[in-house]
C-alpha positions in Angstrom: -6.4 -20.0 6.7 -2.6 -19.3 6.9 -1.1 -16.6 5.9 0.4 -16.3 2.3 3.7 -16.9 1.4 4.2 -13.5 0.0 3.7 -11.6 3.5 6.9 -12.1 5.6 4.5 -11.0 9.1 1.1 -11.2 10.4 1.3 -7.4 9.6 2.0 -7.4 6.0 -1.3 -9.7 5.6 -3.3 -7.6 7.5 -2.4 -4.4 5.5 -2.9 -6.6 2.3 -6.4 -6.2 3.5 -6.6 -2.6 4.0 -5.0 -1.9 0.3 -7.3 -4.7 -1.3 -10.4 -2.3 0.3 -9.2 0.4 -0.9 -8.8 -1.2 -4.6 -12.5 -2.6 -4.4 -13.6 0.8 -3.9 -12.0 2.5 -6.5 -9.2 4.2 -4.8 -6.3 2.0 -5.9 -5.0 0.8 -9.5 -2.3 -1.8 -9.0 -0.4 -3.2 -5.6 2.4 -4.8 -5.8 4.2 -6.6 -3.2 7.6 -6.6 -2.1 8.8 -4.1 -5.5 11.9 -4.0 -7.1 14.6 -3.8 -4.4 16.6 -0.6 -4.1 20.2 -0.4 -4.4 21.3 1.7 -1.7 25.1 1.1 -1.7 27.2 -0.8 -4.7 29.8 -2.2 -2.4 33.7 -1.7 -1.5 35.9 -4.9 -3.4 39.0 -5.1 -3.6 41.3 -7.1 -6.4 44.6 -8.9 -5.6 46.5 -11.3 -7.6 47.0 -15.2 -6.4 50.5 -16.0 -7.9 50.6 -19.4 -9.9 52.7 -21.4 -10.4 52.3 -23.0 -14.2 49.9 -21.0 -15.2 48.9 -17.6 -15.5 48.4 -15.5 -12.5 44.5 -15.1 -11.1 42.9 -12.4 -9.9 40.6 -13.0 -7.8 37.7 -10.2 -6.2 36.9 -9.7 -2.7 34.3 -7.7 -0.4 35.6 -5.4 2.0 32.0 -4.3 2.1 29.2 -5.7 0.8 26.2 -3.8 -0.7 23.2 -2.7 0.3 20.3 -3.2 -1.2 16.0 -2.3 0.7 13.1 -3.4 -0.4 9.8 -2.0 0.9 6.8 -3.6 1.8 4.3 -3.1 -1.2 4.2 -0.2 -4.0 0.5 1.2 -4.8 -0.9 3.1 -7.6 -3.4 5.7 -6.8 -7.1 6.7 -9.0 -7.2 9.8 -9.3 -10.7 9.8 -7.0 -8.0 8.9 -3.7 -6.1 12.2 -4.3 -6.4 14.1 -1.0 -8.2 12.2 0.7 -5.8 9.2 0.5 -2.4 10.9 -0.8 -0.9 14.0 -1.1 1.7 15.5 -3.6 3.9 17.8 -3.8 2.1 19.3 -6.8 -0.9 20.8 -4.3 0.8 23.7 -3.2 -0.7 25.1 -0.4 -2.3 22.4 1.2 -1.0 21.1 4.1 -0.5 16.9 4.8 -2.4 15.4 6.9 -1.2 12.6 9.1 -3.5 9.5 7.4 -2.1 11.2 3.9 0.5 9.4 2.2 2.9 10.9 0.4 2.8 9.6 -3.5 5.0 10.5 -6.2 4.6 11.0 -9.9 5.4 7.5 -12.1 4.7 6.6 -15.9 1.6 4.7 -14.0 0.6 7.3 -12.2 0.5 8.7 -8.4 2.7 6.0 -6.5 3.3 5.2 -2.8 6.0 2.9 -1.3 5.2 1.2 2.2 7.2 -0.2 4.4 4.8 -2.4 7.2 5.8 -3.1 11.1 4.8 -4.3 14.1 3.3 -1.4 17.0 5.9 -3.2 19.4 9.5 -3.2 18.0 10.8 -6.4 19.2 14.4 -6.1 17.7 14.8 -2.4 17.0 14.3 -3.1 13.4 12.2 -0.1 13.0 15.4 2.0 13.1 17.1 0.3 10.5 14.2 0.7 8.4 14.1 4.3 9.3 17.6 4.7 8.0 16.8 2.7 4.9 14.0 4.9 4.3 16.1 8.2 4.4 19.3 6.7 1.9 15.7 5.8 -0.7 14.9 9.4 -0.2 18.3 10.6 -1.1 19.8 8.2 -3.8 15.9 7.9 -5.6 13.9 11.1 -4.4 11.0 8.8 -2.7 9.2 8.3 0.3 8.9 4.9 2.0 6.0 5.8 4.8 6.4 3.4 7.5 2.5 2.1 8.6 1.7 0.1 11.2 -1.8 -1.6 11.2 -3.3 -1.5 14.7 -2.3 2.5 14.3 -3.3 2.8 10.8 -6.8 0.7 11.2 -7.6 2.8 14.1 -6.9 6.2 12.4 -8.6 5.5 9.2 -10.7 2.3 8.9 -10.7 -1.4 9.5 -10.6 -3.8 6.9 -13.7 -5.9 7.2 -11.6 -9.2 6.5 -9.8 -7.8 10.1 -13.0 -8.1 12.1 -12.3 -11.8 11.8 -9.3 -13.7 13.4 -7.3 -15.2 11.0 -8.1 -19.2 11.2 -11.2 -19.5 13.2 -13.5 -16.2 11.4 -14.7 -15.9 15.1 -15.3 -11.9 16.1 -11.5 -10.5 16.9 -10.9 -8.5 20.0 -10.1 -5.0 18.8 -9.6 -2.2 21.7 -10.5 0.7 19.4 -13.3 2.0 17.6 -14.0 0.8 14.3 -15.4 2.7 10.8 -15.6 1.2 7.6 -14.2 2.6 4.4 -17.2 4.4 3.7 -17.4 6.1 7.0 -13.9 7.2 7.2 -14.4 8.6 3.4 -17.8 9.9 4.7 -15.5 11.8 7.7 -13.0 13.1 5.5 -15.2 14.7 3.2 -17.1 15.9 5.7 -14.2 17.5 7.7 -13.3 19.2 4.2 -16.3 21.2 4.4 -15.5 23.0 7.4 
């Protein structure tokens, strides 16, 4: 089975997972992949005129910078039954975030968080650019890209079950971590809430 058209990495599709387990169990409305993009910076043009000779003068447009636009990973609405276990809000005064929170923001649909997928090893240093994309979204819009990567994530808080499988063969994968299953990570949580 190859990986979907949709998913630019290995990654992404592996975190498709993770989200769609999450939905099957209640604690997820709506994904959506690769959102509306978010225009970060309009551009610097500039306009000069091209004399003619018979007819009217042109003007003519051009970029002395071109703009900026990010788009994020996938966009998720949360149930309500995911709130503090799965996101926080700035709306629970008190409470601290913990690291496998997410930040989510209010939306007309609801609770919403933006995520923005890579790799653990940063092959071309293009987790700082994402960094710096995710800080101008925070400025210009007020939102929080969080930055997950799914070896970290997976091992943190559970492993999809479609993961347990290698991708074309369905033969046992060779994970160097501990795994728990939704229910046991939920189980955990609620647990650790007690105390």
């Amino acid at each position: 089975m190859s990986r979907p058209k949709i998913f630019a990495s290995d990654e992404e599709w592996y975190i498709s997972w993770w989200l769609q387990e999450l939905q099957a169990a209640g604690y997820i409305q709506l994904i959506e992949y690769q959102p509306k993009a978010f225009e970060l910076y309009d551009g610097k043009f500039n306009d000069h005129v091209i004399p003619m000779k018979t007819v009217a003068d042109k003007i003519k447009t051009q970029a002395l910078l071109q703009p900026h636009v990010y788009t994020c990973d996938a966009r998720i609405v949360w149930t309500e039954k995911a709130e503090g276990l799965f996101y926080w809000h700035e709306g629970m005064y008190g409470v601290k975030k913990t690291k496998f929170q997410f930040y989510a923001g209010l939306e007309h649909e609801g609770m919403v968080t933006y995520f923005e997928v890579k790799a653990e090893f940063d092959r071309h240093n293009m987790n700082r650019l994402a960094g710096t994309n995710i800080k101008w979204v925070q400025q210009k819009y007020n939102l929080i890209v969080e930055m997950i990567k799914p070896n970290t994530l997976f091992k943190n808080t559970f492993t999809p079950d479609r993961f347990l499988l290698t991708n074309f063969k369905f033969t046992p994968r060779t994970i160097k971590y501990e795994t728990r299953t939704l229910r046991r990570f939920v189980s955990e949580l609620q647990e650790s809430k007690k105390d």
